[in-house]
C-alpha positions in Angstrom: -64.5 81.9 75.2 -61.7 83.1 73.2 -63.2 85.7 70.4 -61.8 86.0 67.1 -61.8 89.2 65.5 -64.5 89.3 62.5 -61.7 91.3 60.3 -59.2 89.0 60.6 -61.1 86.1 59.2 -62.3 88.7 56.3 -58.6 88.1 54.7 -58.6 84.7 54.7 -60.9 83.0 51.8 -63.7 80.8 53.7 -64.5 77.5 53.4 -66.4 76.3 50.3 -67.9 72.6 49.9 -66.8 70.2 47.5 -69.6 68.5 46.3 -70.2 64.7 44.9 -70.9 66.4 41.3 -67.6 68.7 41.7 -65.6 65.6 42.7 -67.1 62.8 40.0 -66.4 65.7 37.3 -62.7 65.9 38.5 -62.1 62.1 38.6 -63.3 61.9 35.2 -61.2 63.9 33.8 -58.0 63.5 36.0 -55.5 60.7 36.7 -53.5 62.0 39.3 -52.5 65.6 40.9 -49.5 67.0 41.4 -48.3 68.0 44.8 -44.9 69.1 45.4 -44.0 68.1 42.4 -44.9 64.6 43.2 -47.9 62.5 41.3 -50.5 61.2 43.2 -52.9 58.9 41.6 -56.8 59.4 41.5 -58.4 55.4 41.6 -61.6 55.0 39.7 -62.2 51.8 41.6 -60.9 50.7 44.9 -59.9 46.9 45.0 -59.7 46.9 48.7 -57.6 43.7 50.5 -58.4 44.4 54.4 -60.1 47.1 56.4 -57.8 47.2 59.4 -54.6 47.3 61.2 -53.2 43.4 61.7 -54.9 41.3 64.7 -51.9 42.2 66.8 -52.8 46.0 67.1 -53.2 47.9 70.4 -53.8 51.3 71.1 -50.6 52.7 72.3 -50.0 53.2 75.9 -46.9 55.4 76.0 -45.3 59.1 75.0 -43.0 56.4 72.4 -45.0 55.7 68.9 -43.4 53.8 66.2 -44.7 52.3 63.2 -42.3 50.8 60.8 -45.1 50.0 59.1 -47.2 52.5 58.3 -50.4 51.3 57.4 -51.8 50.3 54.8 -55.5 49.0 55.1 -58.4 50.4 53.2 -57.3 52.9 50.9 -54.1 54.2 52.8 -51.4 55.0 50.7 -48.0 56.5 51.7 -47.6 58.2 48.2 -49.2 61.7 49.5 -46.2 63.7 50.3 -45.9 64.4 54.5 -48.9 62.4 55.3 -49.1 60.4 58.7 -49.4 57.0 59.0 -53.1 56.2 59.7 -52.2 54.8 63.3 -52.0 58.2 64.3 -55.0 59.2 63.9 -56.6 56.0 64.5 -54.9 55.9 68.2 -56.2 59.5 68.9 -60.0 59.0 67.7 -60.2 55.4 69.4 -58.7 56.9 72.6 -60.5 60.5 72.6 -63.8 59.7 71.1 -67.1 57.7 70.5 -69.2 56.6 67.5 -71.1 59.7 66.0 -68.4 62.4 68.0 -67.0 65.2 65.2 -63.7 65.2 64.6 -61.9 67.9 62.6 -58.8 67.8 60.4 -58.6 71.6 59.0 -55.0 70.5 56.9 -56.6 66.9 55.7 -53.7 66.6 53.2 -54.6 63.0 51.4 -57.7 62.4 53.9 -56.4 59.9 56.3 -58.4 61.2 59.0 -60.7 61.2 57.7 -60.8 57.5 56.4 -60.0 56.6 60.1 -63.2 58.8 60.4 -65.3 57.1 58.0 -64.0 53.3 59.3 -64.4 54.2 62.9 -68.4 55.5 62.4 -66.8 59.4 63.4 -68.1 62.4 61.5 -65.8 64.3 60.2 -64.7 67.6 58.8 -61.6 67.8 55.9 -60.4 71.2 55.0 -57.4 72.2 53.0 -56.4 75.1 51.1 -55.3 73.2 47.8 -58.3 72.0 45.9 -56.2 69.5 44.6 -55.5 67.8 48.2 -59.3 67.9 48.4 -59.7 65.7 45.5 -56.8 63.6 46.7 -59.2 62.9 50.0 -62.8 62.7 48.3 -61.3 60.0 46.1 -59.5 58.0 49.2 -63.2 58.6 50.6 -65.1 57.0 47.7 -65.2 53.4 48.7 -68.3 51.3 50.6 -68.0 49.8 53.6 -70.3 47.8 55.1 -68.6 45.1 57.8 -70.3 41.9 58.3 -71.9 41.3 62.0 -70.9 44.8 62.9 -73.9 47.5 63.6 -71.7 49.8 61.2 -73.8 53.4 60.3 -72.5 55.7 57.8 -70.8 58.9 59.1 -71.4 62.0 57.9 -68.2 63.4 55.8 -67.6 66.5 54.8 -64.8 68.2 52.7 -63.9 71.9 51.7 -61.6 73.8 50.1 -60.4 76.6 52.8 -58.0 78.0 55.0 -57.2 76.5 58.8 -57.3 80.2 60.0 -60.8 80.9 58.5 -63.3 78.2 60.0 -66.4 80.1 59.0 -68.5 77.3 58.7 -67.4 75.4 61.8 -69.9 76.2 64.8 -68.4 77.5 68.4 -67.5 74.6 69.9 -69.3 72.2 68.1 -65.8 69.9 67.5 -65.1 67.0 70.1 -61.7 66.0 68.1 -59.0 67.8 66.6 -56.3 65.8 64.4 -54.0 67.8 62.1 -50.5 67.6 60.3 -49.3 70.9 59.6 -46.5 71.8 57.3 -43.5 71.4 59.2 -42.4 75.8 58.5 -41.3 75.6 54.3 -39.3 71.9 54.3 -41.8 71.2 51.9 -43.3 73.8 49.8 -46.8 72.2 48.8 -48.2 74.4 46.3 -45.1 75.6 44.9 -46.6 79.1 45.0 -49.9 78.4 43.0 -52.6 78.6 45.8 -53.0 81.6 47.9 -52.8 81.2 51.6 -51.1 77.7 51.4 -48.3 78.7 54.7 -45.8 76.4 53.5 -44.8 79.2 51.2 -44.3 81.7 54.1 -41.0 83.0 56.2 -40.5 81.5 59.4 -41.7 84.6 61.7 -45.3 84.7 59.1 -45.2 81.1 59.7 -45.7 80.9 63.4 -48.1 83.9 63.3 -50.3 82.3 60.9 -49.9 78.6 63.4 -51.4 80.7 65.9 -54.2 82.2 63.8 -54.5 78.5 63.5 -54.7 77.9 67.0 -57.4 80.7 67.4 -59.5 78.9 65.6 -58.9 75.5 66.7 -59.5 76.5 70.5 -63.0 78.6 69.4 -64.2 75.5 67.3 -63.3 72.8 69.9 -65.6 72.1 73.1 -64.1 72.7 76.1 -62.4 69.9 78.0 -61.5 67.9 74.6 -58.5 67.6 73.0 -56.7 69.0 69.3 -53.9 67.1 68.5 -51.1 67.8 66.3 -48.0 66.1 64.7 -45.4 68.5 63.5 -41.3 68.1 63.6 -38.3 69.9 63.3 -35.6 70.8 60.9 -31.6 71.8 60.8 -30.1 75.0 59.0 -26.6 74.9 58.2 -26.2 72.0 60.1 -27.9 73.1 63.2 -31.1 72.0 65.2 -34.0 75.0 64.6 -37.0 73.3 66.7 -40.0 74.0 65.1 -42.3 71.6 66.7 -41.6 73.4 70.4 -42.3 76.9 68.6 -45.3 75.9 67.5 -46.2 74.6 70.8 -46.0 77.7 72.7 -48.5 79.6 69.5 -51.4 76.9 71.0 -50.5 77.3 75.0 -50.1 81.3 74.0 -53.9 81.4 72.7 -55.1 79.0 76.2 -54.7 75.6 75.2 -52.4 73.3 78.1 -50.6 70.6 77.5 -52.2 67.1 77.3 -49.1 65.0 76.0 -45.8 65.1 74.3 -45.8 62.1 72.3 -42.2 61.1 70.7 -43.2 59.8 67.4 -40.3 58.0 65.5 -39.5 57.8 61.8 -38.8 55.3 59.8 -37.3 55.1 55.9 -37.1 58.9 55.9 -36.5 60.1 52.5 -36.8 63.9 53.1 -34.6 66.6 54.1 -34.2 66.2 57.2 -32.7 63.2 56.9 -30.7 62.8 53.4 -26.7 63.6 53.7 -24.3 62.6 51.4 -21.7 62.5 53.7 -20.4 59.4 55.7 -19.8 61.2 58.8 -21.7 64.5 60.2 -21.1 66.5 62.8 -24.6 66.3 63.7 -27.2 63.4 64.4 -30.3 63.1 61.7 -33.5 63.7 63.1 -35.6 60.4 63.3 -38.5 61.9 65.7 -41.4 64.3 65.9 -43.7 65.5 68.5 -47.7 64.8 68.6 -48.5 67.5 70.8 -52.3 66.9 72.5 -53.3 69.9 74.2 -56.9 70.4 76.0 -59.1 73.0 76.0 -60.0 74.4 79.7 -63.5 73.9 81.0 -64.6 77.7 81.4 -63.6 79.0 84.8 -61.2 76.1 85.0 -58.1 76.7 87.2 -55.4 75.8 85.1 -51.7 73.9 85.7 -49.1 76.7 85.8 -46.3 74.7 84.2 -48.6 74.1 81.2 -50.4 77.2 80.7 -47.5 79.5 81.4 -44.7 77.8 80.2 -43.7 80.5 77.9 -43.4 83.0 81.2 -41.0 80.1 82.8 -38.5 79.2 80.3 
């Protein structure tokens, strides 16, 4: 069991519960929140049109994803900035779980996790460091759904302001799901500054230190032999490739997670960065992918694959 030290967590703030009466008083008084400079509108009422992905879906069966269509069933909506299409998270809980498992999402963003969470009959834990991005999930949370001829029982959801470094309230090994979408280094700076803690703000270097406090957690939190799976990509500085998404990779096999998958997830109508030039030609190609990395947590005493554990000690 990996120990964290008690100190560390001390200088990160720990996680505090949103409640119903917190979140009601909010939506009354709010239309929308700002995140990275971006509005993103609060509903009062949901006037919901279907509940799932289209008759045709399967879960996916290769290390190739694509959506062109991201999703947009229940109260899915691609107007959070960076959130994942809800296949993602969909395909991981269907594949890695049961009814009633726990599944965590300690950077919940918009909530689509934990929708998937809620639709699937999952519990599920939401944390995220802007209160604002909490709000953003409680209200894509506040919806009834009941499914005819289906024995559908109510999860139990939870959501709290906090840092992914600081689980405090999470149990040893009481999670049997991680999903998670980390900001991808600075690309996009959520906060702008305005909450503490939020790493999108920090260098590179604090960056990856801080993805492996991250990854400290997530490994003491999770039970052994299940999975934590998370979608991060890459970006280029003066026109060359900086790969952020294998960086972060070694920060979880560094702290005793092994490698699961590599999944190549590709992008569609990217409107970000890492993908807008002005130029007709470039000396460079636009970056169209990113990685789900699913890594496993060792059964204690497990003897674990060299070329996975130890990677960092071959390349």
């Amino acid at each position: 069991m990996l120990k964290i030290e008690k100190q560390k967590l001390k200088t990160y703030i720990g996680m505090k519960e949103i409640t119903e009466e917190e979140y009601l008083n909010f939506l009354k008084n709010h239309e929308f929140v700002v995140v990275e400079n971006q509005k993103v509108k609060l509903f009062k009422e949901w006037k919901i049109n279907k509940w799932g992905p289209e008759k045709e879906y399967k879960l996916e069966s290769t290390t190739v994803w694509s959506f062109p269509n991201r999703g947009d069933w229940a109260t899915h909506r691609g107007d959070y900035p960076g959130n994942f299409s809800p296949f993602i998270p969909r395909n991981l809980i269907e594949k890695y779980t049961n009814k009633g498992d726990w599944v965590l999402d300690q950077m919940v963003g918009g909530g689509t996790t934990l929708v998937e969470c809620k639709l699937l009959q999952r519990n599920g834990i939401g944390i995220d460091i802007n209160p604002d991005a909490i709000m953003v999930t409680k209200n894509r949370l506040d919806f009834h759904y009941g499914p005819a001829n289906v024995d559908y029982k109510e999860p139990i959801i939870k959501t709290y302001v906090g840092d992914a470094r600081n689980l405090d309230k999470i149990k040893d090994e009481s999670i049997d799901l991680i999903v998670t979408h980390p900001p991808y280094a600075s690309i996009k700076r959520y906060t702008r500054g305005k909450v503490k803690g939020d790493i999108s703000q920090l260098s590179f270097p604090d960056y990856l230190q801080a993805m492996k406090e991250i990854a400290e957690e997530s490994l003491r939190v999770l039970k052994q032999d299940k999975y934590c799976a998370i979608l991060i990509g890459d970006t280029r500085k003066q026109r060359h490739f900086i790969p952020i998404a294998y960086k972060v990779m070694e920060k979880f096999l560094e702290v005793g997670f092994v490698l699961k998958e590599d999944i190549i997830k590709l992008q569609h109508h990217v409107s970000t960065s890492r993908g807008r030039w002005s130029k007709p030609y470039y000396d460079f190609y636009k970056i169209m992918h990113e990685h789900l990395f699913v890594f496993r947590k060792p059964k204690k005493g497990e003897k674990v694959p060299k070329l996975s554990s130890n990677l960092i000690k071959l390349m």
